[in-house]
N, C-alpha and C positions, 0 to 999 in steps of 0.2 A: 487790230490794235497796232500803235506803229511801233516802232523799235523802240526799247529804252521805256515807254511807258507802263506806266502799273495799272493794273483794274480802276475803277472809282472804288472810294473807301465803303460806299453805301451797295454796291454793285455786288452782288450772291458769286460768292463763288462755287465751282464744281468739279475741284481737284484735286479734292483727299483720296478718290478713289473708291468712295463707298458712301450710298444716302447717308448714313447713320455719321460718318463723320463729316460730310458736307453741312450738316445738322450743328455739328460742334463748331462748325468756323462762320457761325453766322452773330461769332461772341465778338469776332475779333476784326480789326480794332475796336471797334465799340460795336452795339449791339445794331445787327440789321434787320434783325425781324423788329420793327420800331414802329409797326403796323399791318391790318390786315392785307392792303395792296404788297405790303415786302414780302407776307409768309404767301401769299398768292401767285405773287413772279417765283418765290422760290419753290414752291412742289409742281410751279413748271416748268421749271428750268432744272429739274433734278429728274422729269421723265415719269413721276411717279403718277402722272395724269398725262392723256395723247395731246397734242398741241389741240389747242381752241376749243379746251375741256372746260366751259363755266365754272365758276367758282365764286359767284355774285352773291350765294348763300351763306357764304363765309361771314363771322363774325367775332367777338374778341374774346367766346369761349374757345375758339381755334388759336387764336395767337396763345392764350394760357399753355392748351394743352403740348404747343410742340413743344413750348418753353421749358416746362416740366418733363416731357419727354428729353429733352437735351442734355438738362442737369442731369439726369440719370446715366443715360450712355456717356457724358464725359464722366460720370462716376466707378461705371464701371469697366471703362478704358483705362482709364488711368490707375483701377484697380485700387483696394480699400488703401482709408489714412490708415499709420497706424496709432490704434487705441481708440477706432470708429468703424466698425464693423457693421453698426446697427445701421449705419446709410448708406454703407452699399448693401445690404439686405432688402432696404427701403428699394432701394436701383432698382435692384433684379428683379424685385416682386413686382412692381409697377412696369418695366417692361416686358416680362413675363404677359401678366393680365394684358395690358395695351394685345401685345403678339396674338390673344386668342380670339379678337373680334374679325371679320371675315372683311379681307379685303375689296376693294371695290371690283365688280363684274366687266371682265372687257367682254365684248362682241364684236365680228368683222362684219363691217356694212362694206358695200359698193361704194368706190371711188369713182370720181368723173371720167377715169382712165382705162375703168375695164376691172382695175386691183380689185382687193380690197385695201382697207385702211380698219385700224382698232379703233374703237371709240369704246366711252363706257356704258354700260344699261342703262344706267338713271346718275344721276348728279351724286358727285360721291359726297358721303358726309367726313366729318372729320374722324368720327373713332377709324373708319376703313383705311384713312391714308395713316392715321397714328401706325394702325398696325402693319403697313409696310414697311414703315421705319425702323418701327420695334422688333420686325422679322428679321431687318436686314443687318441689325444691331446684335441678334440672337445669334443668327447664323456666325459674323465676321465672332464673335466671344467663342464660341462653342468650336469653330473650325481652326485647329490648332498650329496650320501651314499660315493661314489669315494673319492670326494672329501676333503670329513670331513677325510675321510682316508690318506690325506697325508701329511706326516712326514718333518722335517728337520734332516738330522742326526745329531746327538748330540757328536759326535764327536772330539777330539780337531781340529781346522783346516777345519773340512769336511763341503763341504757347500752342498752336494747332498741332493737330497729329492729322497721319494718312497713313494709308496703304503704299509701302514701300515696291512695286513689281519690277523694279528697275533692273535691269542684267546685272549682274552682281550684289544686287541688293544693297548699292550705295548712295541713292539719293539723299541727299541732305539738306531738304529743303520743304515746306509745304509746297513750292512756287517758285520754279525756277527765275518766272517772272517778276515775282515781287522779292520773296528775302532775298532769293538767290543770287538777285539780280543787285541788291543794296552790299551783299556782302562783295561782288565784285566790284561794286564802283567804292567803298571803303576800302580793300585791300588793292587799288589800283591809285586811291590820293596818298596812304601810308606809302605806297612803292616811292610816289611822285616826289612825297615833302623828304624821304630819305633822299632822294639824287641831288634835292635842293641844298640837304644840309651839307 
């Protein structure tokens, strides 16, 4: 990417720091999973399949269900409205269930090189990657060092959250690249028009 540029706006990102809220920024700007080829580049560009894992089985019961999984971890990230209790209860129970079905099976085959390489046993379905999500969703709520760790981006506009691990625990930003990078060219034309005035 060259300097000064941003992602494309339809382009998956992978820098909250964690599946489960790589999952959450696939709202924003507008929605990216806007197809089954989008949610197909995105669980492989999240790692949660080894590269050049088929995924040709895929269909628009799978686009539903991350969709639905989504809403839930931004639900219970962002922790109950108040005087709505009963849909983050919805949340947890529904990621809960998702977390108990058996993720997909790696195996190590022979690489051309001598290695091995992971591949998976058979074609994974969709509940097996839900429930990576929803594990990884479990663990980051349940884990209380995680949690304190996570952010809202500060942003103008941006509603994303991440996992803060920054040395001092000062990032302020989903994206250095993207908000980060807007709030400095903002606070660099306010510098500019002040000298002018």
């Amino acid at each position: 990417m060259a300097f000064g540029s941003a992602p494309s706006a339809s382009a998956p990102r992978f820098d909250a720091g964690r599946v489960c809220l790589d999952l959450l920024a696939t709202t924003h700007p507008g929605e990216r999973l806007d197809g089954i080829g989008a949610l197909c580049a995105w669980i492989g560009g999240t790692g949660l399949v080894p590269e050049g894992t088929a995924l040709g089985h895929a269909d628009a019961s799978w686009l539903a269900g991350f969709r639905e999984l989504r809403g839930c971890v931004g639900v219970l990230v962002r922790g109950p409205c108040p005087g709505d209790a009963s849909s983050y209860g919805r949340a947890l129970g529904l990621v809960n269930e998702l977390a108990l079905s058996a993720p997909p099976a790696p195996v190590a085959v022979p690489a051309e090189g001598g290695g091995l390489v992971r591949e998976l046993a058979g074609p994974p379905g969709c509940a097996a990657l839900l429930a990576l999500v929803a594990r990884d969703a479990v663990e980051l709520l349940t884990d209380p060092v995680a949690r304190a760790a996570v952010r809202e981006c500060e942003g103008d506009d941006c509603p994303l959250v991440y996992l803060d691990t920054s040395r001092g625990r000062r990032r302020r930003w989903c994206s250095s690249e993207v908000c980060g990078n807007r709030e400095r060219v903002a606070r660099h034309r306010r510098r500019a028009a002040l000298a002018r005035a």
